[in-house]
N, C-alpha and C positions, 0 to 999 in steps of 0.2 A: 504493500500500500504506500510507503513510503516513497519506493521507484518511482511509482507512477505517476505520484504526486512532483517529483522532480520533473518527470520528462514532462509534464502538461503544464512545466513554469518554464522550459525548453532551455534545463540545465540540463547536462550532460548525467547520464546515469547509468550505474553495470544494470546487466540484466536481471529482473525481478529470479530473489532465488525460490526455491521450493518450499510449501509451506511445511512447520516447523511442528514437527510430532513428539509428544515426549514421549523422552523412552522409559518411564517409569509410573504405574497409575495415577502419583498424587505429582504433583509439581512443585512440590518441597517435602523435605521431612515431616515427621509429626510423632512427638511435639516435637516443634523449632527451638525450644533451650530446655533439653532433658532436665530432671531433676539428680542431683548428683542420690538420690536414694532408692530413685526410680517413684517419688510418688509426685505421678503427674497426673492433675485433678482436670476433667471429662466435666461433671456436672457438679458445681458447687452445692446444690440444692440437695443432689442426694448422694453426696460424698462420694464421687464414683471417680473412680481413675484409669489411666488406660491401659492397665491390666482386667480390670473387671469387661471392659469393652471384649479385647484381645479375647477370653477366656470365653465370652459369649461365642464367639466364632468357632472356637475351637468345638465346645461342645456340638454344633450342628447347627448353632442361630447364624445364618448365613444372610435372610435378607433383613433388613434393619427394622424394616414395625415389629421382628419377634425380637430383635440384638433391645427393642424399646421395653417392649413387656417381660422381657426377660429379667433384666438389668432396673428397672425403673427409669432409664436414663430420659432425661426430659420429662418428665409428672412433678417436678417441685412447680415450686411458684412460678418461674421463669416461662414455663411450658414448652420450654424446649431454645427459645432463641437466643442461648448464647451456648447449648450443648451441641442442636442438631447438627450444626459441619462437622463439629471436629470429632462427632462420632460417626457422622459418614465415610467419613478420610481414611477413618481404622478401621471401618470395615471393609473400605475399597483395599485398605493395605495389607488386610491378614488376609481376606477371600483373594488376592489377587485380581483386583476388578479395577475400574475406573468410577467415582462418582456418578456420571451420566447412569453406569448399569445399577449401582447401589441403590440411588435414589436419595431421599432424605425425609424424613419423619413429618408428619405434619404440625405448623405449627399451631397455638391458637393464641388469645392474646394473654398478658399484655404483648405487643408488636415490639415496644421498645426498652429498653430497661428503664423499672424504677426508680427514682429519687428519691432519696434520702428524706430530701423536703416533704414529700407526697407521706412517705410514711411518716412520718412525725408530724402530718400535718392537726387539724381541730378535727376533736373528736365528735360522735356522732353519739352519745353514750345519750341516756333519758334523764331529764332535767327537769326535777317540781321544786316549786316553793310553797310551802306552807302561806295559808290566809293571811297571818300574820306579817309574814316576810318585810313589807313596807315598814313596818314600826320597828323591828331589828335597823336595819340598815339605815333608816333615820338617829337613830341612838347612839350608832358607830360601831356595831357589831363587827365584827372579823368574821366574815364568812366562811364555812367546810362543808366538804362534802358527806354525807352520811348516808350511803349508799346513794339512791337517786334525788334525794334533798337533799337542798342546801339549809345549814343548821348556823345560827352563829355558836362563834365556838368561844368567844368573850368578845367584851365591851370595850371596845379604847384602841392606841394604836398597838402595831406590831410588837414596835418596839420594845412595848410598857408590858408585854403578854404575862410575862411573872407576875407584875407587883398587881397584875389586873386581875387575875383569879386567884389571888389570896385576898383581895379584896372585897372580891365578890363573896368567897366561902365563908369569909366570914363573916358579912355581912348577911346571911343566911344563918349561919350559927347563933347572931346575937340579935337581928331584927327580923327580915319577911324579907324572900327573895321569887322571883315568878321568871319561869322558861317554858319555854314553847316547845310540849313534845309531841306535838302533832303528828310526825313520822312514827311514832310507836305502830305497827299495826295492830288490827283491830278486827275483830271475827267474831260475828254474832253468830251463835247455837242455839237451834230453837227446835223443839219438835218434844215428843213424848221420849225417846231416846236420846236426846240431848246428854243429859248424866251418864248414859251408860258410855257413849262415845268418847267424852274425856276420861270418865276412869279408865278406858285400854288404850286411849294414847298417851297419858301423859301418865307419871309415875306415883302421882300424889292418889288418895282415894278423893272420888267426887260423886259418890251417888248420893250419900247424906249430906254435902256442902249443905247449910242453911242456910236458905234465900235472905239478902240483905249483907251478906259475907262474903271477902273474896278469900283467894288462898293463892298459894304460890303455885304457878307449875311448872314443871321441870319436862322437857322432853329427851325423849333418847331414840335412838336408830335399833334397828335388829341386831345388830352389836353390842348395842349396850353401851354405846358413844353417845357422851352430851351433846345435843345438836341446839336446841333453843329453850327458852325459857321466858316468863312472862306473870301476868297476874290471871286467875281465873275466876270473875265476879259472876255470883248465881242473882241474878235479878227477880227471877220469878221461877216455879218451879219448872216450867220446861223453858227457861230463857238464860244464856249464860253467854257474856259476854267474854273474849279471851281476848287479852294482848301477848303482840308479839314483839321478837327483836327488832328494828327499822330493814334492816337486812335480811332478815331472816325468816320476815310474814309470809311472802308470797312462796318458796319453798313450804312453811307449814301449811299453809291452806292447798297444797298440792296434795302433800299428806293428809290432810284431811280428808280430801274427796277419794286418793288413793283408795283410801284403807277404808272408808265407807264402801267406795263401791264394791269390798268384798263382804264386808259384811252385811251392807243392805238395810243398814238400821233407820228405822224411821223419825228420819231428822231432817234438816237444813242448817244447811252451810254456807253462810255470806260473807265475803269479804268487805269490810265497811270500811276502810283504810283511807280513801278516798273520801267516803261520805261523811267523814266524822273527824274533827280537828278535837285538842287536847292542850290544857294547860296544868302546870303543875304549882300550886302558890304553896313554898313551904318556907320555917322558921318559925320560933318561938309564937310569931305574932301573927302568925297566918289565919287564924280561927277568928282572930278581931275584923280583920280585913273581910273571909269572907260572909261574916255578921250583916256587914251595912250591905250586901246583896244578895243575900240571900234569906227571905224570911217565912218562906213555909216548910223548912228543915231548922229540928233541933240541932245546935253543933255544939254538944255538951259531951264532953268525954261519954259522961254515962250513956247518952241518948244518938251516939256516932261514935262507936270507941274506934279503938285502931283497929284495918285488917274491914273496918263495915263499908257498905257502897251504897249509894239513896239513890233516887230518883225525886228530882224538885227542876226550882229554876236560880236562875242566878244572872240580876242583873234582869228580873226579865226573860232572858231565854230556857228554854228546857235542858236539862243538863243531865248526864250519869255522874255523880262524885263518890270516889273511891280512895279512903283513905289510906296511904302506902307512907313505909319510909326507905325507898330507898336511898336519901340523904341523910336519913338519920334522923330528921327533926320531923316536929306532927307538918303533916301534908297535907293537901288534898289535891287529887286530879280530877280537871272538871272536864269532861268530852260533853262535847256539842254539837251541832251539825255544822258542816264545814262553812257554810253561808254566815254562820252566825260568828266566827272565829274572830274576827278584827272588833265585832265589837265588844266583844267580852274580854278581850287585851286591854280594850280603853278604859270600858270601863271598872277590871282590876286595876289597871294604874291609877285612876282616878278613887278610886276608894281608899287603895294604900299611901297614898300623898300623905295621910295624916300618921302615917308607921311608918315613913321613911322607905317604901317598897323600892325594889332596884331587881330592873331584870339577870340574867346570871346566866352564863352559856353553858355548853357541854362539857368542855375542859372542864370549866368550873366544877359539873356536875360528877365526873368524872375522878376529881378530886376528891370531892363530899362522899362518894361511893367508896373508895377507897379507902379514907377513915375508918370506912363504917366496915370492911373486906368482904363487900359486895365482887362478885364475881363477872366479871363481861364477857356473854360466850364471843367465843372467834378470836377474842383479845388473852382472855385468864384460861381458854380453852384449847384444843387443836384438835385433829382430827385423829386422838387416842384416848381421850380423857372420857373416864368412867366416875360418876357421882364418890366412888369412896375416893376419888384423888383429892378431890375437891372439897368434901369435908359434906356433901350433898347428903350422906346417909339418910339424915332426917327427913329427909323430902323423899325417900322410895320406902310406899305402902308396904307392911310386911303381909298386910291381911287379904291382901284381891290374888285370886290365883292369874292375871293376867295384866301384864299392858305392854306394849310394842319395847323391846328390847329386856323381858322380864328374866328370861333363860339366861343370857348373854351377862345379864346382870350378877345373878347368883354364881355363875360360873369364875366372874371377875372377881368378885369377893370373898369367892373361898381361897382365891389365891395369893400369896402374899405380896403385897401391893412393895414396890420396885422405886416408885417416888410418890410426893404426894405438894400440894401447892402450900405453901406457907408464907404466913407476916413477916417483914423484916423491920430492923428501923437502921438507921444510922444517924451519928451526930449532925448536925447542921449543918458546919464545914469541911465533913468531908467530901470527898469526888462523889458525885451521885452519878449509880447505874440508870443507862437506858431500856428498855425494851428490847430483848434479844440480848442482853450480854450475858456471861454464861457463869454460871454456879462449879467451881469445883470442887474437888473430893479428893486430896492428896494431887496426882498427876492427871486423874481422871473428871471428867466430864460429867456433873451428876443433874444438870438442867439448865434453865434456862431465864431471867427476869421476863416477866410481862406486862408488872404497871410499877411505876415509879415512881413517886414525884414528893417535894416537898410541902411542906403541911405547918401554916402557919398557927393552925390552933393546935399543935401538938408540939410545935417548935425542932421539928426532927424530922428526915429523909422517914419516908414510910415506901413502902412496895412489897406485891405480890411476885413470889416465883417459885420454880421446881425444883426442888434437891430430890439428893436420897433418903429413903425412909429413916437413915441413920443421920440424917442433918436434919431431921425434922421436930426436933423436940425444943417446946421455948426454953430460952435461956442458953443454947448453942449457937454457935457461931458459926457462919459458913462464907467461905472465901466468894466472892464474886472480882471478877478480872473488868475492869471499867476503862474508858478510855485512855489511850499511852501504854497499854499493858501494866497498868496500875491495879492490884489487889486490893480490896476493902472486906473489913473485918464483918459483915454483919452481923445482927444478934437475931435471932428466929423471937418471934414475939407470936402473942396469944391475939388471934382477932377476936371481935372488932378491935382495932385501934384506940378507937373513941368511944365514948360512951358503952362500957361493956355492957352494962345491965339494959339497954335499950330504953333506957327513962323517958327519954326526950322525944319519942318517935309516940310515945303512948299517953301523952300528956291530955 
C-alpha cells in the first residue's frame, strides 16, 4: 500500500513486495513480560492465570465458550472485556490455531472499564426521617445513621461531641430529658392466638402476661443465637403490641409471618413501624412534665408503676404509654400515630420549659444504657452469642416446653460456657479502649471490647466486653491492649454500673 501510494505521487518506487504472512498463530508472544514465577494473571476477577487457560486445552476444552465455562474465565464483573483476547491468544497458542479459527467469547456489558469514581460514587441505600426530624436539626442535632433513619446522635457541634453527651446524660440523670425513638419498630399482634405466638417465638412466657403490663423479650434463632430483642406490651387480651431493634424489625416480622405460616395460628400480624412514631421523656422529672398533658391517666407510681403501659391521650392526641427504663430513670414512651409526631414534640417541649426539658441523642442514650449494662444486640452481640453469655438466663422461660431456638438453648447451657460478656471500669485518665480492641489472657486472645465510653456521673471509663470465663469474676483484672499497643489494667465490675438496686427507674 505504501508503493503505490508513492508511485501515484510519481516518486520512484521498488516493486510492491508480497503480502506479509506470519509465520506463527499469534503475532507476539503471550504474555509479553513473563512473570519471573510464572504467575501470569488471565482474569483478575477470577484469579485465573495462564496456566489455568493452558491446562483447559490440555484436558480436551479446545474451543473457547467450553476453555469459558470450564475455567470461569470472563463471568467476574468485567464480563469478559479485559480477559476475552488474551485468553483467545492461548488458546490459539496451545491448540495450534490462529484467533480468526478460535474465535472469542462473547462479551456483554459493562463495554468499558469501571471507574473508581463510578464505584465510590452516592449511594442509593433507603433514606427516612422521622416526623420529628425538622425540630432535631433546628436545635443543632448531629445527625446518624441508624439503619434507614437518620437519628440525631447529640446536640451541638462536632467538635464539642464529649462534653455534649455528658451533658446531656446528665442532665437526664438530675432533671427531664426527651429523644425521638420513633425508628424503634413496632408490630401489633392481635387475634385469639396472639399469646400463644409470642410464647414460641420469643423466650420469655407470655400466655398469662396481664393486660396493662409489658415484659421484656428476648429472641433467638434455631441455634439458640441472640438475634433481637424488645418490649412486649399486652394491651388487651388478644392485642399485644411488640417493639423491635431499628434494624432489626423488619427481619422479625419476617419471622413472624415465617413461622406462622407453619403453624397457622389464628392471629394477625402488622407491621406498624411506619404508622406509629414514638417518644421517650425520661428523668427524675418526667412524670411532672407529663402531668400538665396528660389528664385522663393516673401517673402515680401506685396507679402506672414501672414495667405498666395505658392507653389515654397526651396533649390531646391518642397515645400507647409504656413505662420502660432502659436509661435507668422513671420513663415513659408515648407512641402515637405518625401524623401526630411533631406535634407532640412541641408540645412536650412546651410543657417541660418549666423542668428545664432538653432533648438528648443516641450517643447520649447509649451512654445512659451502658451505666445501666443494658445490652445492644449486633453491638454487645455477634453472631455466636447465647442468653447464658450475656447474663440473659432470667429472661428464658424454664416452664413452656417450646419456643424457637429452645433445644439449641438447653444444649448451650449444659455446656461449659468458654466466655461470657462482663462490666469493666477504668480510672478516668487512663487510655480508654475502643470497640473491637481485644481482651487478653497471658499471650492468648480471650475476647473482644464492645461498648466503651466514659461516664460522667460515675466519674470512670465504664464498658462492656468478652473475656474468658476465668477473667470473668468482679474484682479481677483483665489486660485489654488499646491504642499504640498500650495495655490497660481493667477491673471486671458487677452490673449495672449505676444504680444497682434499680431505684430510680421505679420511682
Amino acid at each position: 500500500a505504501g508503493a503505490a501510494a508513492a508511485r501515484a505521487l510519481g516518486l520512484s518506487a521498488d516493486a510492491a513486495p508480497e503480502r506479509w504472512r506470519a509465520e506463527a498463530p499469534v503475532n507476539f508472544s503471550w504474555p509479553i513480560f513473563p512473570h519471573p514465577k510464572g504467575k501470569d494473571f488471565v482474569d483478575f476477577d477470577e484469579d485465573l492465570q495462564v496456566a489455568d487457560i493452558v491446562n483447559a486445552t490440555r484436558i480436551g476444552y479446545r474451543d473457547v465458550q467450553l476453555v469459558k465455562r470450564y475455567s470461569t474465565v470472563g463471568m467476574g464483573p468485567s464480563q469478559g472485556r479485559h480477559s476475552a483476547l488474551p485468553t483467545a491468544r492461548l488458546v490459539a497458542w496451545a491448540t495450534q490455531r490462529n484467533i480468526s479459527e478460535t474465535g472469542v467469547t462473547t462479551a456483554r456489558p459493562p463495554f468499558v472499564a469501571e471507574k473508581l469514581a463510578h464505584v465510590a460514587g452516592r449511594a442509593f441505600d433507603p433514606y427516612r426521617q422521622t416526623p420529628m426530624h425538622i425540630r432535631h436539626v433546628q436545635a443543632g442535632a448531629k445527625m446518624m445513621p441508624a439503619g434507614i433513619w437518620q437519628r440525631p446522635a447529640y446536640y451541638g457541634a462536632v467538635k464539642d461531641r464529649e462534653a455534649c453527651m455528658q451533658a446531656e446524660a446528665l442532665h437526664v440523670r438530675n432533671k427531664v430529658g426527651i429523644i425521638d425513638v420513633s425508628t424503634l419498630g413496632g408490630l401489633d399482634v392481635r387475634g385469639p392466638d396472639a399469646a400463644e405466638l409470642l410464647n414460641r417465638l420469643y423466650t420469655f412466657a407470655f400466655i398469662k402476661q396481664p393486660v396493662g403490663r409489658s415484659r421484656y423479650a428476648l429472641m433467638t434463632n434455631e441455634h439458640g443465637v441472640v438475634i433481637d430483642d424488645g418490649v412486649c406490651a399486652r394491651f388487651a387480651e388478644q392485642h399485644f403490641y411488640v417493639t423491635a431493634t431499628t434494624s432489626g424489625v423488619d427481619r422479625i416480622y419476617q419471622q413472624m409471618l415465617k413461622w406462622n405460616a407453619q403453624w397457622r395460628l389464628d392471629v394477625d400480624i402488622t407491621n406498624v413501624t411506619a404508622a406509629i412514631c414514638a417518644v421517650n421523656v425520661a428523668g427524675p422529672d418526667s412524670r411532672k412534665v407529663l402531668e400538665l398533658l396528660c389528664s385522663d391517666l393516673d401517673l402515680s407510681a401506685s396507679a402506672f408503676p414501672y414495667l405498666g403501659v395505658r392507653q389515654g391521650t397526651v396533649a390531646g392526641i391518642a397515645a400507647r404509654l409504656l413505662r420502660v427504663g432502659f436509661v435507668g430513670e422513671l420513663g415513659y414512651e408515648i407512641h402515637v400515630p405518625a401524623r401526630h409526631g411533631l406535634a407532640l414534640w412541641d408540645a412536650l417541649i412546651s410543657a417541660g420549659e418549666a423542668f428545664d426539658i432538653r432533648p438528648f441523642g443516641v450517643e447520649t442514650q447509649r451512654l445512659l444504657r451502658l451505666e445501666k449494662g443494658h445490652v445492644i444486640i449486633s453491638q454487645d452481640t455477634d453472631g455466636m452469642t447465647h442468653p447464658a453469655e450475656i447474663d440473659m438466663g432470667w429472661a428464658v422461660s424454664r416452664n413452656k416446653p417450646f419456643f424457637v431456638g429452645r433445644r439449641s438453648v438447653d444444649i448451650l447451657e449444659a455446656q461449659s460456657l468458654k466466655r461470657k460478656l462482663v462490666g469493666f471500669s477504668l480510672p478516668k485518665d487512663s487510655a480508654q479502649p475502643l470497640e473491637g480492641h481485644l481482651v487478653l489472657n497471658g499471650p492468648d486472645i480471650s475476647g473482644s471490647v464492645t461498648s466503651c465510653e466514659y461516664s460522667a456521673s460515675l466519674g470512670k471509663i465504664i464498658g462492656l466486653a468478652y473475656a474468658g470465663i476465668d477473667q470473668s469474676t468482679p474484682g479481677q483484672r483483665i489486660p485489654i491492649r488499646v491504642e499504640g499497643g498500650v495495655t490497660v489494667q481493667a477491673e471486671v465490675v458487677a452490673l449495672p454500673f449505676f444504680d444497682p438496686e434499680n431505684q430510680r427507674q421505679e420511682l
